[in-house]
TORSEZA-825929 format. One record per residue (C-alpha): residue in one letter; x negated, y, z negated. Coordinates in nm, 3 decimals. Each point is the difference from the previous one (the first is absolute). Example, Ala and Ser with C-alpha at 12.3 -4.5 7.8 and 13.67 -1.06 7.14 Angstrom:
2
<r lopa="a" c1="-1.230" c2="-0.450" c3="-0.780"/>
<r lopa="s" c1="-0.137" c2="0.344" c3="0.066"/>
***
This chain:
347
<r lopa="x" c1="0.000" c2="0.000" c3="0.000"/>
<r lopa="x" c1="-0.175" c2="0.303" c3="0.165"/>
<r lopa="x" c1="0.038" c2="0.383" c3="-0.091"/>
<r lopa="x" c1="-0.197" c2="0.210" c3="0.256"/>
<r lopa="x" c1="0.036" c2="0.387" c3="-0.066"/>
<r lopa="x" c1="-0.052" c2="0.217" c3="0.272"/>
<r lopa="x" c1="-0.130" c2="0.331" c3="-0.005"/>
<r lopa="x" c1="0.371" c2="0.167" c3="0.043"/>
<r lopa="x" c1="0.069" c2="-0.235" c3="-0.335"/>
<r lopa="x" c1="-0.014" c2="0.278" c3="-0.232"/>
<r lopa="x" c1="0.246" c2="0.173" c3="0.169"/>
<r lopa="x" c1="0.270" c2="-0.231" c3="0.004"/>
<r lopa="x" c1="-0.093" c2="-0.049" c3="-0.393"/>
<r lopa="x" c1="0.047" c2="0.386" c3="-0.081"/>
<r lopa="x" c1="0.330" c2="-0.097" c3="0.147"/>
<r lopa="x" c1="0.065" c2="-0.322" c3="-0.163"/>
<r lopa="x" c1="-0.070" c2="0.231" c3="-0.335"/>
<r lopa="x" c1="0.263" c2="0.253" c3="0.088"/>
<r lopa="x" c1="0.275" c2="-0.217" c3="0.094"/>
<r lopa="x" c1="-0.095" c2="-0.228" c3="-0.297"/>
<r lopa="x" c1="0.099" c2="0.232" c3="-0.217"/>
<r lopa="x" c1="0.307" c2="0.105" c3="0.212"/>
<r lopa="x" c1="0.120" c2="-0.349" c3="-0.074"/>
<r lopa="x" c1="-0.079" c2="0.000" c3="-0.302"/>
<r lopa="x" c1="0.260" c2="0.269" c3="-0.096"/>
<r lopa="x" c1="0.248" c2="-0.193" c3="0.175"/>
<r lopa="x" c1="-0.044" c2="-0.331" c3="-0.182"/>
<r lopa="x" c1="0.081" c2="-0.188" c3="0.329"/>
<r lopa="x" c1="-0.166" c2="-0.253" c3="0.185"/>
<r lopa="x" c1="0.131" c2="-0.023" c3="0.390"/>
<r lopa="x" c1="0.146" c2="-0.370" c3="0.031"/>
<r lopa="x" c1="0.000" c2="-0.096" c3="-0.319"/>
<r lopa="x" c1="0.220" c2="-0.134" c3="-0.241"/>
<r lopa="x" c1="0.315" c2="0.227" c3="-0.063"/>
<r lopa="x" c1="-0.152" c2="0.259" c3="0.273"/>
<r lopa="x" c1="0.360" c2="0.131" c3="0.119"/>
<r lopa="x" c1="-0.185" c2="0.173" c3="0.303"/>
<r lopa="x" c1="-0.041" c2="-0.338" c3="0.207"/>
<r lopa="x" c1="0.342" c2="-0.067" c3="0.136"/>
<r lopa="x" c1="0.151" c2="-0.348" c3="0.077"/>
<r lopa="x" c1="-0.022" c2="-0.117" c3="0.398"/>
<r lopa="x" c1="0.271" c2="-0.121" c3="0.161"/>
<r lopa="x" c1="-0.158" c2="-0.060" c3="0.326"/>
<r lopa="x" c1="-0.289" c2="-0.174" c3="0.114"/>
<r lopa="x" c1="-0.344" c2="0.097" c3="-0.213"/>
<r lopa="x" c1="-0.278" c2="0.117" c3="0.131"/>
<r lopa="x" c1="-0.369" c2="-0.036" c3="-0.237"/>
<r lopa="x" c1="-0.312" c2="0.063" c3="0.024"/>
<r lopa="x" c1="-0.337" c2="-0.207" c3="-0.137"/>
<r lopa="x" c1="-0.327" c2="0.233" c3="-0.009"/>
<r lopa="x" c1="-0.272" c2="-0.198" c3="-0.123"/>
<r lopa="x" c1="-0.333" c2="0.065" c3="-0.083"/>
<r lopa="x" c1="-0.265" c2="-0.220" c3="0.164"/>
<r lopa="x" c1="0.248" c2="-0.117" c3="0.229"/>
<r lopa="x" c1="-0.274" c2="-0.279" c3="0.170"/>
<r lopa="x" c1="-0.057" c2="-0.133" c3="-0.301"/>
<r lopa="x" c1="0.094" c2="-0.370" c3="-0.010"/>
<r lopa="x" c1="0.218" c2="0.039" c3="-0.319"/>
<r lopa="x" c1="0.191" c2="0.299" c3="0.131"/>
<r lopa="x" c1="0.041" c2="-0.155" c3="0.299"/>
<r lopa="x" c1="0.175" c2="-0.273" c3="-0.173"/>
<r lopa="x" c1="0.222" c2="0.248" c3="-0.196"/>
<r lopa="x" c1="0.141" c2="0.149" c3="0.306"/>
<r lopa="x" c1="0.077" c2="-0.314" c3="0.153"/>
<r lopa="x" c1="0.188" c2="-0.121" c3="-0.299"/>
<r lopa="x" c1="0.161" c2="0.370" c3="0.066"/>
<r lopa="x" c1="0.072" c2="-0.042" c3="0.296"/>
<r lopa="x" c1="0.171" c2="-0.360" c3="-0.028"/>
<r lopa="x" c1="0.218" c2="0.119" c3="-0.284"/>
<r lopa="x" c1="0.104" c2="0.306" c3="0.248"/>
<r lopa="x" c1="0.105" c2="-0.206" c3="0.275"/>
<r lopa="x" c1="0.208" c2="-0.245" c3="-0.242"/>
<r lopa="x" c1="0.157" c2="0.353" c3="-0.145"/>
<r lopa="x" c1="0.066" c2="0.151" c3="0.325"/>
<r lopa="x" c1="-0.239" c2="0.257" c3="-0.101"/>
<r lopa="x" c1="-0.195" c2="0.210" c3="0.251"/>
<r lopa="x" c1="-0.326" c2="0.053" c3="-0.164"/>
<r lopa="x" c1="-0.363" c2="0.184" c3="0.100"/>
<r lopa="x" c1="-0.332" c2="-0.111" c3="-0.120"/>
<r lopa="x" c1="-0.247" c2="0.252" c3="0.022"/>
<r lopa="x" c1="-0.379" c2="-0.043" c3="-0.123"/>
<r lopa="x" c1="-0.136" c2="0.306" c3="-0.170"/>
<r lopa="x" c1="-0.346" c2="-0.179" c3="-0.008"/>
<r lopa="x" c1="-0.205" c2="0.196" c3="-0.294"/>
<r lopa="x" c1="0.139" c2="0.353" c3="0.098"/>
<r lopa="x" c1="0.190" c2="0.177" c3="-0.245"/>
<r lopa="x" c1="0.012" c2="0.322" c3="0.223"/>
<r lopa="x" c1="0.200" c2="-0.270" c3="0.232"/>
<r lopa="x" c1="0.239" c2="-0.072" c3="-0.277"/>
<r lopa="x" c1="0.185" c2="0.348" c3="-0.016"/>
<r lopa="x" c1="0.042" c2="-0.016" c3="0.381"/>
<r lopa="x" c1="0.132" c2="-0.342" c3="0.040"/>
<r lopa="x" c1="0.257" c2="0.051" c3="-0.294"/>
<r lopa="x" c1="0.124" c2="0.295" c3="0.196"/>
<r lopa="x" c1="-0.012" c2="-0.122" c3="0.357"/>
<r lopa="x" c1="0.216" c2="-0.296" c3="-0.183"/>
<r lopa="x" c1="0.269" c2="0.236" c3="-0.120"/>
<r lopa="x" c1="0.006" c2="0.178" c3="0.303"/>
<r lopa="x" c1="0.083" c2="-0.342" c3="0.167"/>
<r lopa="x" c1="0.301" c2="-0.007" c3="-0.228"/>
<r lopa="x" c1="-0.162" c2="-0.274" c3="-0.230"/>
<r lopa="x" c1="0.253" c2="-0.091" c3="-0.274"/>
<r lopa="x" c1="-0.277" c2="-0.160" c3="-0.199"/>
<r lopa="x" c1="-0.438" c2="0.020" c3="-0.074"/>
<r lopa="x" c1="-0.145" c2="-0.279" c3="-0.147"/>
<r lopa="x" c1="-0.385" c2="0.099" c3="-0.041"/>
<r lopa="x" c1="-0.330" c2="-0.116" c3="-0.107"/>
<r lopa="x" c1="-0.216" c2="0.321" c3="-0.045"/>
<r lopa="x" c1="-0.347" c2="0.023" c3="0.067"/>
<r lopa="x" c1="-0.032" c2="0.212" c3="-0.293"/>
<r lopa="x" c1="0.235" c2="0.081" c3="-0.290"/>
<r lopa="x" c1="-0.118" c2="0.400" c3="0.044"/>
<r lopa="x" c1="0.263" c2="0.027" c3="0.289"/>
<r lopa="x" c1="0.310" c2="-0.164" c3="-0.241"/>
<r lopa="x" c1="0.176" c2="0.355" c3="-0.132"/>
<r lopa="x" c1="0.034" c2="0.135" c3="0.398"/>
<r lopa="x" c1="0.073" c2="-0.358" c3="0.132"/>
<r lopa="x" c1="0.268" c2="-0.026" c3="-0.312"/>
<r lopa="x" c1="0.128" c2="0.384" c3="0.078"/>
<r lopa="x" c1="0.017" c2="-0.035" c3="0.365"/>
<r lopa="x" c1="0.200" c2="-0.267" c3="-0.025"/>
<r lopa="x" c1="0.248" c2="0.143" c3="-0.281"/>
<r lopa="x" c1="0.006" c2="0.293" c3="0.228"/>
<r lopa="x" c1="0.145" c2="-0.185" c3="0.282"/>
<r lopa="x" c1="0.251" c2="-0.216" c3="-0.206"/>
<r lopa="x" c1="-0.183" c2="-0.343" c3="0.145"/>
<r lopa="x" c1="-0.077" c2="-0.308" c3="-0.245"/>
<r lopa="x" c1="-0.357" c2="-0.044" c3="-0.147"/>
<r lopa="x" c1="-0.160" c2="-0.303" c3="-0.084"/>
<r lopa="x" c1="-0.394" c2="-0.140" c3="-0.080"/>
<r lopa="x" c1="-0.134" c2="-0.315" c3="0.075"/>
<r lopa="x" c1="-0.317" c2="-0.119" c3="-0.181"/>
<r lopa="x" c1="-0.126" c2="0.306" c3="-0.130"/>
<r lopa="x" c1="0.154" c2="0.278" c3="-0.231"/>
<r lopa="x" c1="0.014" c2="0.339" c3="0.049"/>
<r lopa="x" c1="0.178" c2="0.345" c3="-0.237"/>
<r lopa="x" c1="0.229" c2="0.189" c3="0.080"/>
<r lopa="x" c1="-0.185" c2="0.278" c3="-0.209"/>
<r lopa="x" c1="-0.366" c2="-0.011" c3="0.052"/>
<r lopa="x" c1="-0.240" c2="-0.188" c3="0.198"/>
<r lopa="x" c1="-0.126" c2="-0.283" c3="-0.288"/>
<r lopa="x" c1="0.231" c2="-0.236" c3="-0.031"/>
<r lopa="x" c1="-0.235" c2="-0.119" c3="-0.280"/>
<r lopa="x" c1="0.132" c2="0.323" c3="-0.200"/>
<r lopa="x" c1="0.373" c2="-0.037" c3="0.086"/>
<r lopa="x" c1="0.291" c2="-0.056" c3="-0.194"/>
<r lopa="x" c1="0.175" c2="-0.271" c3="0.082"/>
<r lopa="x" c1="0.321" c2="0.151" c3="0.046"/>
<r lopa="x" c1="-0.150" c2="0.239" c3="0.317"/>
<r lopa="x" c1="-0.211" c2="-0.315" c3="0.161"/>
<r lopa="x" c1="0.187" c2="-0.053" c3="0.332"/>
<r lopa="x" c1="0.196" c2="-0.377" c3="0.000"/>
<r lopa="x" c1="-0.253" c2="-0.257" c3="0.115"/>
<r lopa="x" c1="-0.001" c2="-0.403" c3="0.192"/>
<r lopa="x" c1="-0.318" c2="-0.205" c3="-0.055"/>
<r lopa="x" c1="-0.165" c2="-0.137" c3="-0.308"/>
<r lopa="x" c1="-0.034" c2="0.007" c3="-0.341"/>
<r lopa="x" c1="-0.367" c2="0.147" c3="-0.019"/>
<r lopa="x" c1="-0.066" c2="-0.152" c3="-0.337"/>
<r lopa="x" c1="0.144" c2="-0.315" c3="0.047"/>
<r lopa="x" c1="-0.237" c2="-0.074" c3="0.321"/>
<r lopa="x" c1="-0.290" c2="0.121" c3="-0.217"/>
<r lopa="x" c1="0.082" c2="-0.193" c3="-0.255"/>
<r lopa="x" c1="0.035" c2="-0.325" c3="0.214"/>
<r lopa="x" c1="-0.383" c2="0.102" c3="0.159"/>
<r lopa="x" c1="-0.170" c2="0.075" c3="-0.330"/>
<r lopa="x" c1="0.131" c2="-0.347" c3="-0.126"/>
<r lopa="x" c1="-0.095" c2="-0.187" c3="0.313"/>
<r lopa="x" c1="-0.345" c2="0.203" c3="-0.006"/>
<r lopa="x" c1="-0.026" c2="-0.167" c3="-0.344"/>
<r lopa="x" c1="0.043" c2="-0.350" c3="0.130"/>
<r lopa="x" c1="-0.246" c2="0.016" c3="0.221"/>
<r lopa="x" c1="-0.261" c2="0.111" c3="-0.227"/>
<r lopa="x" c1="0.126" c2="-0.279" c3="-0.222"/>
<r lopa="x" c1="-0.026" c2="-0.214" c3="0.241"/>
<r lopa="x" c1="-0.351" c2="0.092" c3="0.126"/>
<r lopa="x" c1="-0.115" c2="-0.012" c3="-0.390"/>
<r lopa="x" c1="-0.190" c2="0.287" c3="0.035"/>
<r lopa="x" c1="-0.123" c2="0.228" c3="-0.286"/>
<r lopa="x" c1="0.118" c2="0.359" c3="-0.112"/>
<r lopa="x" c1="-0.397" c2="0.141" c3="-0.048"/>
<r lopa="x" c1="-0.036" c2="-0.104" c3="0.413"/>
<r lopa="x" c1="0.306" c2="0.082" c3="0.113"/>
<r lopa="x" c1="0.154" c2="0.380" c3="0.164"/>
<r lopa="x" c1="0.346" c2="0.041" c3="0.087"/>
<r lopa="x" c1="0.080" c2="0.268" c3="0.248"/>
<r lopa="x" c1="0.307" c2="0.168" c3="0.041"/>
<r lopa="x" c1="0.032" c2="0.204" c3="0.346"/>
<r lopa="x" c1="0.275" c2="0.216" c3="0.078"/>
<r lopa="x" c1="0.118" c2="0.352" c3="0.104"/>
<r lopa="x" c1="0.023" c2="0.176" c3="-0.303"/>
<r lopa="x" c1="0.254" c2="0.274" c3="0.092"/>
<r lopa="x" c1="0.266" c2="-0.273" c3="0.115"/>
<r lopa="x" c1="0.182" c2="-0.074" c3="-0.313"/>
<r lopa="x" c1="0.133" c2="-0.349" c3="0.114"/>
<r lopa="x" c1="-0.378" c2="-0.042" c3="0.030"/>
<r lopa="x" c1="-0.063" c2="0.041" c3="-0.356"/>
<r lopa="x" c1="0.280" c2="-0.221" c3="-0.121"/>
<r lopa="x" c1="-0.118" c2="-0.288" c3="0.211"/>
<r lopa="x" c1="-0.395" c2="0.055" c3="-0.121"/>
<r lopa="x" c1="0.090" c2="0.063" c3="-0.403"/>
<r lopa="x" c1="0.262" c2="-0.266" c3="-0.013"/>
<r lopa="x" c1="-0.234" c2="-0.247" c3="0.147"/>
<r lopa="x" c1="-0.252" c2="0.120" c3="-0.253"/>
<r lopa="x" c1="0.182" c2="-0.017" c3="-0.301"/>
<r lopa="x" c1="0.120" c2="-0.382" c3="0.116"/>
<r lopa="x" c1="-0.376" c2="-0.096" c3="0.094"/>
<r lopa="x" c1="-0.105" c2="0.177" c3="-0.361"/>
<r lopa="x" c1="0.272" c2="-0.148" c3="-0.200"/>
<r lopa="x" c1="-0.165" c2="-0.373" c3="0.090"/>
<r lopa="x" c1="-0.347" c2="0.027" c3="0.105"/>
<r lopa="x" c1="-0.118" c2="0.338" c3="-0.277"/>
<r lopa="x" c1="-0.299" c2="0.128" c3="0.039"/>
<r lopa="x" c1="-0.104" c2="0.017" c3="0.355"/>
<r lopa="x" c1="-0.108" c2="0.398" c3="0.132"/>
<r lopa="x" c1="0.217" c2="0.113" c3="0.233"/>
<r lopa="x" c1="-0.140" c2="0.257" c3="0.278"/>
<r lopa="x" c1="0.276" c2="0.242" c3="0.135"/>
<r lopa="x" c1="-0.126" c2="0.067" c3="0.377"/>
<r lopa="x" c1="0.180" c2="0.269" c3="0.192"/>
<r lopa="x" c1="0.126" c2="-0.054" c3="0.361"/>
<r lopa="x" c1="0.223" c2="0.109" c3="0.314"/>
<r lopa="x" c1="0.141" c2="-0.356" c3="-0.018"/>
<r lopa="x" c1="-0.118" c2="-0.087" c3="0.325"/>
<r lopa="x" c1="-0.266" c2="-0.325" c3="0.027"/>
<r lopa="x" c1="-0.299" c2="0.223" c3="0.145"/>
<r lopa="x" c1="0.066" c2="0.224" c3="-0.258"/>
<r lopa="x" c1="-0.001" c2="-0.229" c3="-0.267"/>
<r lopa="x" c1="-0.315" c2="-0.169" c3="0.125"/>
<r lopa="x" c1="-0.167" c2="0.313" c3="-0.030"/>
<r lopa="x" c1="0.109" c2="0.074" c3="-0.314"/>
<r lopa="x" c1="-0.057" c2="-0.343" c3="-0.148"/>
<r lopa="x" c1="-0.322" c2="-0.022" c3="0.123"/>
<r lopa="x" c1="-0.124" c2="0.275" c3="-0.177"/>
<r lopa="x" c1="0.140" c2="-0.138" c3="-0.328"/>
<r lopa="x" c1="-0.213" c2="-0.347" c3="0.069"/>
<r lopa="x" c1="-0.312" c2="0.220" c3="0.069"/>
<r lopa="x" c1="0.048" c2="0.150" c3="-0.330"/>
<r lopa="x" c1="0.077" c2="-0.286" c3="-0.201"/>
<r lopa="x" c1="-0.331" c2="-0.258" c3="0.076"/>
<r lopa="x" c1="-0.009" c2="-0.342" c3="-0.173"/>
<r lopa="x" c1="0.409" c2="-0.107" c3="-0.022"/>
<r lopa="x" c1="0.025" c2="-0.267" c3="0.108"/>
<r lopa="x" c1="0.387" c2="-0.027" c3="0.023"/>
<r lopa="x" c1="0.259" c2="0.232" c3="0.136"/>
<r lopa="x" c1="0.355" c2="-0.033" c3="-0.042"/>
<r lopa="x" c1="0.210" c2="0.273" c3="0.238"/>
<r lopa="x" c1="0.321" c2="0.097" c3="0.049"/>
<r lopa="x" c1="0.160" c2="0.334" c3="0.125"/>
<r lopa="x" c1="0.298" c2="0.186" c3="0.129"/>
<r lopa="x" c1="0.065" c2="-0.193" c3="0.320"/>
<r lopa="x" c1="-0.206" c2="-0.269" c3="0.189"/>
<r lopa="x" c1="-0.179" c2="0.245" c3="0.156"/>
<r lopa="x" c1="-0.205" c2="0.121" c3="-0.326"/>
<r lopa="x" c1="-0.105" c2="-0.330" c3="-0.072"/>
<r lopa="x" c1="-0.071" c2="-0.166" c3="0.349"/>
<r lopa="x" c1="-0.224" c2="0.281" c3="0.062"/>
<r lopa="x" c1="-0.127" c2="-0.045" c3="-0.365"/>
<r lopa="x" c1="-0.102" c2="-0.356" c3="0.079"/>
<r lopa="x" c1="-0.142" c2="0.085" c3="0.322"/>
<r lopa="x" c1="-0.249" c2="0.271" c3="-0.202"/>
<r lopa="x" c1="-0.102" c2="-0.301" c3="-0.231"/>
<r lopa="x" c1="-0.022" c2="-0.282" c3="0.277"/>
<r lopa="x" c1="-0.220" c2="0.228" c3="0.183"/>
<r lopa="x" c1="-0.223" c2="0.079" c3="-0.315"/>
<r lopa="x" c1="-0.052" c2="-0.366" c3="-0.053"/>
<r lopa="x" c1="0.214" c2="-0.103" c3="-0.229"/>
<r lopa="x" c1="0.133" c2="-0.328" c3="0.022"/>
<r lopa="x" c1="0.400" c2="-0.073" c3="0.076"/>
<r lopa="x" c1="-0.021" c2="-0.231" c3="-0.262"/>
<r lopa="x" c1="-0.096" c2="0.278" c3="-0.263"/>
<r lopa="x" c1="0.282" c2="0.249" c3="0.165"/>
<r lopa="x" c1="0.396" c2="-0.038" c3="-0.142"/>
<r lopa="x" c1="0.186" c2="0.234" c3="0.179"/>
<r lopa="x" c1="0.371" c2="0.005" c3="-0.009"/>
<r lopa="x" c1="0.205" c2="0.218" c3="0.222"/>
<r lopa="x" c1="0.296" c2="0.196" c3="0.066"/>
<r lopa="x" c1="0.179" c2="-0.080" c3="0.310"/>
<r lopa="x" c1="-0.159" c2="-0.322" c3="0.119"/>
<r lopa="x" c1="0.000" c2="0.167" c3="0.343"/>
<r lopa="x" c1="-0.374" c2="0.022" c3="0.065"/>
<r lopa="x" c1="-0.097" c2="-0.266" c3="-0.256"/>
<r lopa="x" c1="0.214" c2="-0.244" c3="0.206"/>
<r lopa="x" c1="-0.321" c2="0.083" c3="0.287"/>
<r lopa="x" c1="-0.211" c2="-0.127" c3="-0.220"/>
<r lopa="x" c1="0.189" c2="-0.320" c3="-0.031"/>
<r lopa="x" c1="0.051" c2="-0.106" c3="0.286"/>
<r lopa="x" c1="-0.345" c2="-0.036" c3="0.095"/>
<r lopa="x" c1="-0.277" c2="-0.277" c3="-0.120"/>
<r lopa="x" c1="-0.207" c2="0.264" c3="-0.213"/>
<r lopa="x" c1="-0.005" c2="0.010" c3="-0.322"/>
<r lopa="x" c1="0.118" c2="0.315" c3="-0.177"/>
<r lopa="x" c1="-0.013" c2="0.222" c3="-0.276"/>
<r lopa="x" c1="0.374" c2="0.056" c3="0.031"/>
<r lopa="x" c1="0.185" c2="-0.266" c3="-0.238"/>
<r lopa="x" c1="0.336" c2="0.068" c3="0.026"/>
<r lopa="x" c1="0.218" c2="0.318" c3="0.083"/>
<r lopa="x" c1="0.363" c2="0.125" c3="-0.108"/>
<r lopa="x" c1="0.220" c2="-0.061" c3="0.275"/>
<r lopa="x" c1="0.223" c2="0.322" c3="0.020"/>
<r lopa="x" c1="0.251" c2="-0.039" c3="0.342"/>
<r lopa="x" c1="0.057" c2="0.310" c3="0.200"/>
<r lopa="x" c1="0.270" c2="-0.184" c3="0.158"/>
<r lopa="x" c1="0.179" c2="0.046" c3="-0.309"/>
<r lopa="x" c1="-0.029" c2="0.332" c3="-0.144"/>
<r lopa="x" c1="0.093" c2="0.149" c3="0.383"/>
<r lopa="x" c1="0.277" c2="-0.246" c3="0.002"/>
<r lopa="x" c1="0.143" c2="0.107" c3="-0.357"/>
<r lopa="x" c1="-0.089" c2="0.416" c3="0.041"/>
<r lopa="x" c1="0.262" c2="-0.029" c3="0.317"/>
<r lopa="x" c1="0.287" c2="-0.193" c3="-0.170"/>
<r lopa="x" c1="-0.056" c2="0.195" c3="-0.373"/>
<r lopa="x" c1="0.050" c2="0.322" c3="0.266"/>
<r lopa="x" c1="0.245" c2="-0.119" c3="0.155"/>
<r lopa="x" c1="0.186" c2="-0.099" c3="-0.208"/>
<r lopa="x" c1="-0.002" c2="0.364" c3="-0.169"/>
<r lopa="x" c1="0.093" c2="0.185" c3="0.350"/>
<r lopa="x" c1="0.282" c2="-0.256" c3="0.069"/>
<r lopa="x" c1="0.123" c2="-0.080" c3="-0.339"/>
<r lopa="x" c1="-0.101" c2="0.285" c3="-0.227"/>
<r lopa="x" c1="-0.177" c2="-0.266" c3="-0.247"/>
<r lopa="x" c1="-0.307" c2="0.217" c3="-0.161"/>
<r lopa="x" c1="-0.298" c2="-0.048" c3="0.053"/>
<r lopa="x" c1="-0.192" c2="-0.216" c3="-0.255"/>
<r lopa="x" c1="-0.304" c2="0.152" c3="-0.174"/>
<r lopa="x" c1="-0.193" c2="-0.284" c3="0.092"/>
<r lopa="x" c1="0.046" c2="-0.285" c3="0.170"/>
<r lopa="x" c1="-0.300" c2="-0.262" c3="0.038"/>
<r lopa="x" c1="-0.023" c2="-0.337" c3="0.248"/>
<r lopa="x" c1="-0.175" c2="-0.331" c3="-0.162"/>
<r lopa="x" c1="-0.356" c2="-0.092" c3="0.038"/>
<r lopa="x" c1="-0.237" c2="-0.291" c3="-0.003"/>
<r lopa="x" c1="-0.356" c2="-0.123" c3="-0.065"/>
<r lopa="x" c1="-0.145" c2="-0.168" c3="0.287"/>
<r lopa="x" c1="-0.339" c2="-0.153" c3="0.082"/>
<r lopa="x" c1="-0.185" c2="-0.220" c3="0.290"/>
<r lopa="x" c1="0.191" c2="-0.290" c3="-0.127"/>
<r lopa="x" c1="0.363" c2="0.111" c3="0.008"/>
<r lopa="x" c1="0.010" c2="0.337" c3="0.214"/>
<r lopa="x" c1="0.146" c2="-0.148" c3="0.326"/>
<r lopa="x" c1="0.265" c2="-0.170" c3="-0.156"/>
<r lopa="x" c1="0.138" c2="0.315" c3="-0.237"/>
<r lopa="x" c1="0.147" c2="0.167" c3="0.345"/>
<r lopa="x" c1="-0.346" c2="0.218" c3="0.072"/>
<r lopa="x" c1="-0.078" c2="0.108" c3="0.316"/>
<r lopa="x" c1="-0.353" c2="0.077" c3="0.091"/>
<r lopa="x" c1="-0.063" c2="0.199" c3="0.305"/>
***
């Protein structure tokens, strides 16, 4: 999950700022539960799915699921990929409205654009709803948001994925019967994306609760795999003589290019446990006869999430139900041994 901010970024923040606090004298939030401003529609509905990183495998997978569950509504519905732009974001949400959109469904590529996305979609009486990531109605850190102004949200429940990593992280160490005095863990994630941080401190807490003791290093990234590398590769320059390194991160992308950084400097697959978030890349891995540092991964499906974020809108344009706060799809833990046959498709 990528944020790239331009240089015309800190204009469309001063913005974010101003209207932020616009909304927050109304108390509203445009789509959202009990928001009288988005009216019923009686005739066909017409949505629209902006997504950032719109090539990426798992997002690809969300709007197919979208798509599928528009066709069985009789729904006519728009993907469009923002990629990492969050200039882009502000257009597309008004070139939607202008093409009479009755409902946005969006993944931002950063949370800084949330109070004009949420205004300029309150402004024009159309329904609002996140996938995957959060963002405020009154400021730009969802991080620092009350929960009553975060904008209703599809996807999943942050700390119960990082809670399911940090415990399988903990098996593997287990497992390996390595020792806390030779053993790092590194957690790698984007640390302005606050599903991020759920995901890396629940897995923390569950990997602390039953292996105490190890260090943790927090490593800083753009979520992408090159990124990561980069980053990570730093970290094992700095840290000479461990000889184990457990690894997990926001999305498969931290940690595949986290295992990467430590294959190339040497280390061993055997001495690498790194669980994922996605399965997506670490499926790659799999499905060839190299070993790899990549143990298992959280299998999160796109599929899903688009599939539910059309029907939970839906079924607020067509039969006034509110929006829920939340609403999260299932998970599971998959590995070489068992990937293929939980429904994952590597491509």
């Amino acid at each position: 999950m990528i944020t790239v901010r331009s240089r015309g970024i800190a204009a469309v923040l001063g913005a974010a700022v101003v209207l932020g606090l616009s909304a927050c004298s109304t108390g509203q939030t445009s789509g959202g539960a009990g928001d009288a401003s988005v009216a019923p529609v009686s005739g066909k509905i017409s949505l629209t799915y902006l997504q950032k990183q719109g090539d990426q495998q798992y997002f690809i997978d969300e709007a197919n699921g979208a798509k599928a569950k528009a066709a069985e509504l009789g729904v006519d519905l728009k993907v469009v990929n923002l990629g990492n732009d969050a200039n882009k974001t502000v257009s597309e949400v008004q070139s939607a409205i202008a093409q009479k959109s009755n409902g946005l469904i969006i993944v931002v590529p950063d949370p800084a654009v949330g109070p004009q996305v949420v205004q300029t979609a309150k402004d024009a009486k159309v329904a609002l709803l996140t996938s995957d990531d959060q963002i405020c109605t009154t400021g730009p850190d969802p991080a620092g948001c009350d929960k009553a102004n975060l904008v209703p949200r599809i996807g999943f429940s942050g700390q119960q994925m990082g809670a399911e990593v940090g415990k399988r992280a903990a098996a593997e160490y287990q497992k390996a019967g390595w020792s806390v005095a030779d053993t790092r863990v590194i957690s790698a994630w984007k640390q302005d994306v606050t599903v991020c941080g759920d995901r890396v401190q629940a897995a923390k807490d569950a990997f602390n609760t039953a292996i105490p003791g190890v260090q943790n290093i927090d490593v800083a990234t753009d979520n992408t795999p090159t990124g990561a590398q980069d980053k990570i590769a730093a970290t094992i320059t700095a840290n000479h003589g461990v000889k184990h390194w457990v690894l997990w991160g926001c999305n498969d992308e931290n940690v595949q290019g986290g295992v990467t950084a430590l294959q190339n400097a040497g280390v061993s697959p055997n001495d690498i446990a790194g669980v994922g978030l996605g399965a997506y890349l670490a499926c790659k891995d799999w499905g060839t006869d190299k070993p790899s540092g990549m143990k298992a991964s959280l299998f999160i499906s796109g599929k899903e999430v688009g599939a539910l974020a059309v029907q939970t809108i839906f079924d607020q344009l067509k039969n006034g139900k509110p929006l829920p706060q939340e609403a999260f799809a299932s998970t599971t833990m998959v590995d070489p041994s068992n990937w293929q046959s939980a429904g994952l498709k590597c491509s």
